[in-house]
N, C-alpha and C positions, 0 to 999 in steps of 0.2 A: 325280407318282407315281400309280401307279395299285392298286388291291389283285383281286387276284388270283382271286377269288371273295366273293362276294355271300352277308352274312346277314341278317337280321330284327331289329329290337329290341323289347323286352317290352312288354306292359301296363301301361296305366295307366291311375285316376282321369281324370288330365289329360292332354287331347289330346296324342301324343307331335307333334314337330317333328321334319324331315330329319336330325337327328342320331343317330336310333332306329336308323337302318342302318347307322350306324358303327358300329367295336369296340374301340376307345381308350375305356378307363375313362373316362378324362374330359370326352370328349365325350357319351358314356353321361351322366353327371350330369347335363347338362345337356339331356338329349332331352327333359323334361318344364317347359323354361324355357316363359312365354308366348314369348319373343322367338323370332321366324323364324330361325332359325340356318341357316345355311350352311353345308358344311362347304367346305373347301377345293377348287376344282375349277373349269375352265373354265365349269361351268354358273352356278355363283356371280359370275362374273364378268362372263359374257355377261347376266347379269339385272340388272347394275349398269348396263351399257351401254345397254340396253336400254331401262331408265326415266330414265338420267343422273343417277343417285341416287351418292352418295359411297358408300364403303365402310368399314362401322366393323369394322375387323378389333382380333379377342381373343384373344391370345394366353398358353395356362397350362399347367397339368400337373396331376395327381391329388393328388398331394402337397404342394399349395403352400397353405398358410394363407390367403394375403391374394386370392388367386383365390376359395377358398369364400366370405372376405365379401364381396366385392363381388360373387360370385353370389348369395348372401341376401341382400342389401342391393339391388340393382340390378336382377339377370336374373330372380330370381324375382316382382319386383315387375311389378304389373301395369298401372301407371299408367306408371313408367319403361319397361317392354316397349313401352309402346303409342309412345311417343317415338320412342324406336330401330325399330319396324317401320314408322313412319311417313316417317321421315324418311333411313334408310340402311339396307342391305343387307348385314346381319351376319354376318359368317363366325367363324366357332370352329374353332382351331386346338389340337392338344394339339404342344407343343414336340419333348416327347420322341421322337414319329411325326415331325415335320415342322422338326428343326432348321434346315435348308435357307432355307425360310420365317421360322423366328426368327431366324437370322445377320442376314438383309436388312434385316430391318424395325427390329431390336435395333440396328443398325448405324446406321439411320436415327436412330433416338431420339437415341444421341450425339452423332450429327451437328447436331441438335436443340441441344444443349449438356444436354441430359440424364440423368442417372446410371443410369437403366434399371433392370429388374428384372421381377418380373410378377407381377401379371398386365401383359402390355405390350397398349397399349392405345392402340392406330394409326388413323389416318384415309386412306382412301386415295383417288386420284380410279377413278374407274370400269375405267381399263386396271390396274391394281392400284399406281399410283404412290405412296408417299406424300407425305404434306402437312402434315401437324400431329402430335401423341402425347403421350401419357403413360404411366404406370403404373395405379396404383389411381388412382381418382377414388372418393367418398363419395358414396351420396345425397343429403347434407345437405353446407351447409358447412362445415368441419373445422376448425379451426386455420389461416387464409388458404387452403384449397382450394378450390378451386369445387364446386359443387353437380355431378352430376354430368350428370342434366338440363338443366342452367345450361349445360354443354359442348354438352350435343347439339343445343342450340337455336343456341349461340352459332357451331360449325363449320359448321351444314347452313345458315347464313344468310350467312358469309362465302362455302361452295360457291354459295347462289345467287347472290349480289349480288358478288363481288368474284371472276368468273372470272379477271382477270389477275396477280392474289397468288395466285391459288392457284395457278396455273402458274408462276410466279416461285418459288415453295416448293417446289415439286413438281420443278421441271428441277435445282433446285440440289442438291437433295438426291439426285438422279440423276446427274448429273455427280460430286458426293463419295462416292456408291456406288460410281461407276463407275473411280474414283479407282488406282490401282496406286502401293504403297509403292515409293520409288525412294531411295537411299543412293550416296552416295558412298565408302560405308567400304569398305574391302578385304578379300575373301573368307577369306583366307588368315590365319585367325585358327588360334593355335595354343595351345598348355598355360597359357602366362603368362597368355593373354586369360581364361582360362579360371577360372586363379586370381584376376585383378585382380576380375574379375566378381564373385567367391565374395565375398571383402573386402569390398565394397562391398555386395552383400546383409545381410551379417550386420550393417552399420549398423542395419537395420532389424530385428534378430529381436530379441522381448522376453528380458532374461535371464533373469524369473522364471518368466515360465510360460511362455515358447517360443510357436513361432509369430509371426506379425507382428505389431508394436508397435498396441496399443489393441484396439477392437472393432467391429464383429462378428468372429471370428477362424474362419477357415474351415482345414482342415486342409492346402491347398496342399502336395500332394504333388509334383508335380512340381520345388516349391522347395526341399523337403525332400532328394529326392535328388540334388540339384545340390548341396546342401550335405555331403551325404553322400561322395560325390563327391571333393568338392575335402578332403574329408578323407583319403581313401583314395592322392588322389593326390598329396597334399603332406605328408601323416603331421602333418597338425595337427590338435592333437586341440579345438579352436577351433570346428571345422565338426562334427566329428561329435559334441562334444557339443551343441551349436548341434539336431541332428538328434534326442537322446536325449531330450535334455528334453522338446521337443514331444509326440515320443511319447510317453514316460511321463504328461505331465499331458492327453493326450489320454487316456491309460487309465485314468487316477485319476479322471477328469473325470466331471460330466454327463454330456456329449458322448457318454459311451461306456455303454449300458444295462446294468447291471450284474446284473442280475440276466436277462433274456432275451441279452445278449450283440450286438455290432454296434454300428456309429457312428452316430449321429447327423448331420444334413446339414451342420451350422457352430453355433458357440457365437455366445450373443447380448452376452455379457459379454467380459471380458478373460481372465477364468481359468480357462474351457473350463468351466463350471459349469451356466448354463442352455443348454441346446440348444434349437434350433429342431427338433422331435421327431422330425420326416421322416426317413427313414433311406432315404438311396439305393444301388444295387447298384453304378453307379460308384465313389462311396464308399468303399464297405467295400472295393472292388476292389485298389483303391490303396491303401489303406494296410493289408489285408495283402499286398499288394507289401513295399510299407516295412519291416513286421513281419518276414518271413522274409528281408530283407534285411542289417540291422541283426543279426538274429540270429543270420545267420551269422558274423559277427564277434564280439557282445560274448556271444550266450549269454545274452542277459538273461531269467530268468523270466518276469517280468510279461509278456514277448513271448509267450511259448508259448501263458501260460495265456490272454492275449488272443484269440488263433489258433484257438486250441483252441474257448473260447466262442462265437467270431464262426461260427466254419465249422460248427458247432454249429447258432444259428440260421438259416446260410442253409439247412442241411439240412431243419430243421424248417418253417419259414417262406416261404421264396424257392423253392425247387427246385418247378416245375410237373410236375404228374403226366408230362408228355413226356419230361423230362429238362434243359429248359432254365430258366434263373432269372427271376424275375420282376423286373418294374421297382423299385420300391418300397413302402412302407409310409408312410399318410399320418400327417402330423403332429397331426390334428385327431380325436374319435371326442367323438358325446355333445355335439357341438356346441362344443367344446370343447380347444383347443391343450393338447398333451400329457397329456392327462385317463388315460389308460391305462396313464403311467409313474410320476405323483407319487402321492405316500402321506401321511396325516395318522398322527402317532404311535400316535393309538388302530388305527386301521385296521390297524396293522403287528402291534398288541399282540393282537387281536382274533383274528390268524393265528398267530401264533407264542407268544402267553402271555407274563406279565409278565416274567419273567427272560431268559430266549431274547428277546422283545426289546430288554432292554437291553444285552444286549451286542452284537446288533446296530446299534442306532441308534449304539454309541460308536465302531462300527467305520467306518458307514456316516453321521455325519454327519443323523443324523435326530432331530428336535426339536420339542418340544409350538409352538413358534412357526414350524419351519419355513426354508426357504433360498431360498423360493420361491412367492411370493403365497401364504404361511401354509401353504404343505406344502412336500413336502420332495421333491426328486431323488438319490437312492441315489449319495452318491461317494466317494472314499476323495483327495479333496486335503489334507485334513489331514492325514493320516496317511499321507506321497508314498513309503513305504517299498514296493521291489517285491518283498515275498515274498506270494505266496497265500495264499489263506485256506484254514483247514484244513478236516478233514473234517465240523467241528461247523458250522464257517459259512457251509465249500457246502451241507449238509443245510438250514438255514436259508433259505438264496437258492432253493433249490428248492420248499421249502415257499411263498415268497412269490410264486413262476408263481400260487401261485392265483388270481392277476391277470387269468388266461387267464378268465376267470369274468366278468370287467367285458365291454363295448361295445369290440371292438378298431377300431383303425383301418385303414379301406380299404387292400387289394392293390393295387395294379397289376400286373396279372399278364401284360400283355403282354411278348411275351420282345424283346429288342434287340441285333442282331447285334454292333454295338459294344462296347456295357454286357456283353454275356453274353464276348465275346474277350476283355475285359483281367480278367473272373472269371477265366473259363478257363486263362490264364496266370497269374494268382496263387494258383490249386490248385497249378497245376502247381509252381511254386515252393518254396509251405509244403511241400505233398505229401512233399520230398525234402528240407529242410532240418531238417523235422517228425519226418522217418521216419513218414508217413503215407498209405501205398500206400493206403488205401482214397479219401483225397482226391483221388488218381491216375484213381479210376476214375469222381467224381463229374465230373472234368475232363472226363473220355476222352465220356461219355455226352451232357456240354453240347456239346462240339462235334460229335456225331456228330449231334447234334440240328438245329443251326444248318445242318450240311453237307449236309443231307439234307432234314429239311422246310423249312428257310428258302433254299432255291434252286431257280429255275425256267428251266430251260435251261440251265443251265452259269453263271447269275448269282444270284448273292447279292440277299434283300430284305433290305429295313431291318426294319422291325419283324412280329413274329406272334402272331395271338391268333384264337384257336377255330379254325383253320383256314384263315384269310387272313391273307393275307400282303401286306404292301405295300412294291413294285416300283416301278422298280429300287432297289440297293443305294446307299449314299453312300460316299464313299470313306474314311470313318471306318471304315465298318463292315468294307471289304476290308482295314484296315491293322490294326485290332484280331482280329479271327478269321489272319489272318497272323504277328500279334506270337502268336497263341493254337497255331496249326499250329507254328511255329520251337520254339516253348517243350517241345510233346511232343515233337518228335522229339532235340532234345539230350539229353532223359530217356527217351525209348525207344528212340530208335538204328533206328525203323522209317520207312523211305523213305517211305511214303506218305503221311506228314506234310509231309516237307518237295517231292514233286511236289504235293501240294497248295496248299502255301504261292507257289511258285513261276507255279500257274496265275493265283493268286489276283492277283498281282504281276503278272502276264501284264495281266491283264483292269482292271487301274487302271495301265497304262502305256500301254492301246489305248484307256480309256473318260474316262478322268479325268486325264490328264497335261495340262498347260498347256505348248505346244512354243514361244510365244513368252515366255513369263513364266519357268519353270522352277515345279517343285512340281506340287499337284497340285490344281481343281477338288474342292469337297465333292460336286455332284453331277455325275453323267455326262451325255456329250453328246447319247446321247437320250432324256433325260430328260424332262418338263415342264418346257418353259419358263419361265422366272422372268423379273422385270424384269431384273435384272442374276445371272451366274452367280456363286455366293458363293467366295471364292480367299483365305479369309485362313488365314494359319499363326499366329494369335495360339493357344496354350492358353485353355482354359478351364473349366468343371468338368472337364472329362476334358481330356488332350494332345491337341495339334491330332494332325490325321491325318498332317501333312506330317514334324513328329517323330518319328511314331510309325513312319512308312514309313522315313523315316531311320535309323530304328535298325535296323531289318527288314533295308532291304539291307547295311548295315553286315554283321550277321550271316549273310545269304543269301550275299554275299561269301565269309566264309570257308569256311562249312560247303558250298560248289559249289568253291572255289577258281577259277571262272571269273575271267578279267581283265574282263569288260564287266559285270559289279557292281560292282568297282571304279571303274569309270570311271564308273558312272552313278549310287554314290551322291556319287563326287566332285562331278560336273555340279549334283546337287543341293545339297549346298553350298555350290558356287561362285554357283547362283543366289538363295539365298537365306538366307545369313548376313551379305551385306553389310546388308541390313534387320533384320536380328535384333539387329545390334550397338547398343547404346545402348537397346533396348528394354527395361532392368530384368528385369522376370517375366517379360514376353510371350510370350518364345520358349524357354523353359529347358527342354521339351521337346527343343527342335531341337537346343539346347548341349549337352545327355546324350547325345543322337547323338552330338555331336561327341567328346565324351568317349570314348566305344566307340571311337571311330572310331580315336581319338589314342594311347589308353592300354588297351586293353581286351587280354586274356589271351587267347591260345586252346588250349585245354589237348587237346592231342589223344591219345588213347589207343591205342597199336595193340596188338592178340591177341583174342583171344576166351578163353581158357582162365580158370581161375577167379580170377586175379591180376589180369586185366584188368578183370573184373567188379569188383574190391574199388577199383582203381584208379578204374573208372568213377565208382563209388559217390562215394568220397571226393570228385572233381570236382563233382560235382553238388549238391554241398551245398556250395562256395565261392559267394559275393557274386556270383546269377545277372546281376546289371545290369554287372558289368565282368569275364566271362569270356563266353565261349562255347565249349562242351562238342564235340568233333567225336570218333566211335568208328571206330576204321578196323579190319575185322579183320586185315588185315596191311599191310606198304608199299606195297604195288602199289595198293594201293585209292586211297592220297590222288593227289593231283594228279604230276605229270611234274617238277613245277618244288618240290615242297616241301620244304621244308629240314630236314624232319623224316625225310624218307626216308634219304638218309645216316646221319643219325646212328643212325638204326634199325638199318641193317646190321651195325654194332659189340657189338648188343646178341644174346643169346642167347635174352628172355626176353620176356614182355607188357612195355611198359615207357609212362608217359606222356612229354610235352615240352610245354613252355610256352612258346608263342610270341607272341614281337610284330613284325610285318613279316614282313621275311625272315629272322630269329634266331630259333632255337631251342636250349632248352639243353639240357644234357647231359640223357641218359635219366634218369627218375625210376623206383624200383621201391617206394617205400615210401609209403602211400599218407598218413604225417605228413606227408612232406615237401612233398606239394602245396600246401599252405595257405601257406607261406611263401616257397616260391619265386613263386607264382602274384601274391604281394602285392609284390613286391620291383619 
């Protein structure tokens, strides 16, 4: 990848390093390391070669706790600096810019027999292969770890003295790179697969607090809606409460800031209690997805007023003066994991006075010993009841922002064409499920944002901050800003959404299709080269791309009624479900596709008159993840072949039809009756 234009980095006491001219926060942090940093780049590469020095590539993000210490701990030291500038040729990676680079290398660790995480913490030989890895390493040594010094003497002495292990390490790990999932299972999985699947997951969901069985408990949305899913679609109420629960003690939880609003990145415990502090925009992306999902069915409070808060803080917090969102908020401020959201009793009583905080803390779980290394995190699981607080106890919660007062924790404020598409369709969603047109337009403003300054010739960048922008796009980022384009225009009914969508589809069918594998390449064909091109469709914080495009043409399908979308999200299918089958979680992305594909509504409306409007309305507020919205002003507009036009003819008046395949039912004029025929 390359960025787009050239800035400067600031001042300092200490000599700044090559990283001073990047603009990823996190590589920022690090511009005033002693150690030589690299950033990513053929020039870093060719310096490795150069002197035949190995490569200690670092891999982290702004937000990530255990990166800060081992940067206090290691990169700020100056004794350990001198080790690492001595003996390899450091490069600094921020994940979130460069996932491309963390798939490979992350992929590697496994390969390793290693459980990963990061900071990830790779050895590589000079053409950028790797060889050895870890995660953290400690200065000192830990609990049976190695020192981390103790590593850098110990790998740069087997790079010199045992060139043929390291080659041996090094090809093997290249060959299981280079590896291609192959199955003999057959394509042609249908509803039944669908539900055995569901069965078999909910073995694993906790029944008390939801979520997967033990801990760490991460909010796995994607598993979430697969479960939701096979609720809707076998009317067992098994799955969707399986869904409910989670949600709710994610909202009662730690996990969820209850007073500033937004999720937390994953609970460390089992009961969604302590969070890990970080709050990411993917995140919150997906699960108000979930929120306005769920709530169009059960109408649950706590949903709204969740909705309400979250979209609340990104407004406040996340939204960059441009109009696009930012990355994250870190977990750490003051030196200190979550120092910004915990409370000691007095400190609570200090702001609100002794009565006001007692009926606070009895609300909120706060206590002179605390829930939480002797202070306390704001939660309502005791009390798992979903009605809101009222107007004495919002006034309360608002009173205790005077938190805005402490040391907050670091922005990431570079915006990410990915991260910012699956916001942008989860505006769009609450937006209308909400009845809140103004979330409509903080939608409309991010992707006009994305569309305009995150592209340079007709192609999308991955990530933007101050003005550069860095090129080319990954095909995450075309299949999220595509899921983001389909989404307005089912709610606005304006074309240019969906020709844009369609170019976008265009430009990851010419740049990123894989023609012998089937799916699609993360990055494009003339991209920078990598050791190996990364091709997996596993999910992970966020749905793989190849899911997420799945769904896209699924719905590009209907709403074109062309035949060659159908054919081409069948093709993907047929290439890549025989691999998904047996995969557990991995691919439950790709099997939501499937679900759209198998069972999913299309509610088409034709008139334009003010019955059609009301009709519209009501459609747009059913369960976005299995309809799709299509507004025809009359019959001549849809397709030659749609079976909705006939029965139009009969009609005298605006009227909808709910269709699956080629069946559509009788005209609909009352906009109650949507909601039950659409679920049937």
């Amino acid at each position: 990848m390359n960025h787009a234009a050239k800035g400067s980095g600031k001042g300092s006491s200490r000599p700044a390093n090559r990283l001073a001219e990047e603009t990823s926060p996190y590589l920022l942090q690090h511009q005033h390391n002693p150690v030589d940093w690299w950033p990513w780049g053929p020039e870093a590469l060719a310096e490795a070669r150069r002197n035949n020095r190995p490569i200690l590539l670092s891999i982290g993000y702004a937000a990530c706790h255990w990166c800060h210490v081992m940067a206090h701990e290691s990169f700020e030291d100056d004794d350990v600096a001198a080790v690492m500038n001595e003996l390899f040729v450091c490069i600094k990676v921020d994940r979130e810019e460069r996932p491309d680079i963390d798939q490979i290398y992350m992929s590697a660790l496994h390969h390793l027999g290693e459980q990963g995480g990061w900071p990830l913490t790779m050895f590589l030989s000079p053409d950028g292969s790797p060889f050895w890895g870890g995660t953290y390493f400690p200065k000192l040594p830990d609990f049976g770890r190695p020192a981390f010094p103790d590593v850098l003497q110990s790998v740069a002495r087997v790079f010199r003295d045992q060139p043929d292990q390291i080659a041996r390490n090094r090809d093997a790990l290249i060959a299981r790179l280079s590896e291609r999932a192959t199955s003999q299972n057959p394509a042609n999985l249908g509803v039944a697969d669908l539900n055995n699947a569901a069965v078999a997951i909910m073995r694993s969901i906790d029944p008390v607090n939801g979520g997967l069985r033990g801990a760490p408990k991460f909010p796995q949305c994607s598993v979430l809606e697969f479960l939701w899913r096979a609720g809707e679609r076998t009317r067992d109420d098994r799955f969707l409460a399986a869904t409910t629960l989670t949600l709710t003690r994610m909202s009662q939880g730690g996990i969820y800031d209850h007073l500033g609003g937004g999720y937390a990145r994953y609970s460390v415990d089992d009961r969604w209690l302590v969070p890990h502090f970080e709050k990411m925009l993917y995140d919150n992306a997906q699960i108000l997805d979930l929120l306005a999902l769920d709530y169009a069915r059960s109408k649950n409070p706590l949903y709204r007023e969740r909705t309400i808060e979250t979209v609340d803080w990104l407004r406040r917090e996340m939204l960059t003066a441009e109009g696009g969102f930012a990355s994250s908020l870190d977990a750490d401020s003051e030196g200190e994991e979550g120092r910004f959201y915990v409370w000691s009793l007095k400190e609570i009583e200090d702001v609100l006075g002794a009565a006001d905080a007692a009926d606070f803390a009895a609300r909120y779980d706060i206590t002179t010993n605390g829930n939480f290394e002797r202070r306390n995190i704001p939660n309502r699981l005791k009390s798992i009841d979903v009605a809101g607080d009222d107007a004495h106890m919002r006034a309360l919660r608002e009173k205790l922002l005077a938190r805005e007062s402490r040391v907050r924790p670091g922005l990431d404020d570079k915006v990410l064409a990915d991260w910012n598409g699956l916001m942008i369709a989860a505006l769009v969603h609450t937006a209308c499920v909400f009845d809140k047109p103004d979330w409509l337009q903080i939608a409309r403003r991010a992707y006009e944002f994305v569309r305009t300054h995150m592209t340079r010739d007709g192609r999308l960048g991955h990530s933007w901050r101050k003005d550069r922008l860095l090129i080319p796009a990954l095909a995450s980022d075309y299949a999220a800003m595509t899921r983001a384009a389909l989404a307005l225009f089912e709610v606005t009914g304006d074309d240019a959404f969906l020709e844009q969508a369609l170019r976008w589809q265009s430009t990851l069918d010419t740049h990123y299709a894989d023609a012998d594998h089937g799916g699609y390449y993360l990055t494009a064909d003339d991209a920078e080269g990598l050791i190996v091109r990364p091709h997996s469709s596993d999910d992970d914080a966020i749905p793989n791309h190849d899911g997420v495009i799945a769904q896209n043409l699924v719905r590009i399908a209907v709403l074109t009624g062309e035949t060659k979308w159908r054919d081409k999200i069948d093709g993907l299918f047929t290439a890549l479900l025989p691999s998904a089958t047996g995969r557990g979680f991995g691919q439950l992305s790709l099997m939501n596709a499937l679900d759209l594909r198998l069972t999913g509504a299309e509610i088409v409306v034709v008139g334009e008159d003010a019955q059609a409007a009301t009709l519209l309305g009501a459609a747009r507020k059913l369960p976005h993840a299995t309809s799709i919205v299509l507004h025809a002003p009359n019959a001549d507009a849809l397709p030659a072949d749609h079976p909705a036009r006939a029965k139009f003819a009969a009609v005298t008046q605006s009227a909808a039809f709910i269709c699956r395949g080629q069946s559509c039912s009788l005209p609909v004029t009352q906009p109650d009756a949507l909601n039950g025929l659409a679920q049937d």
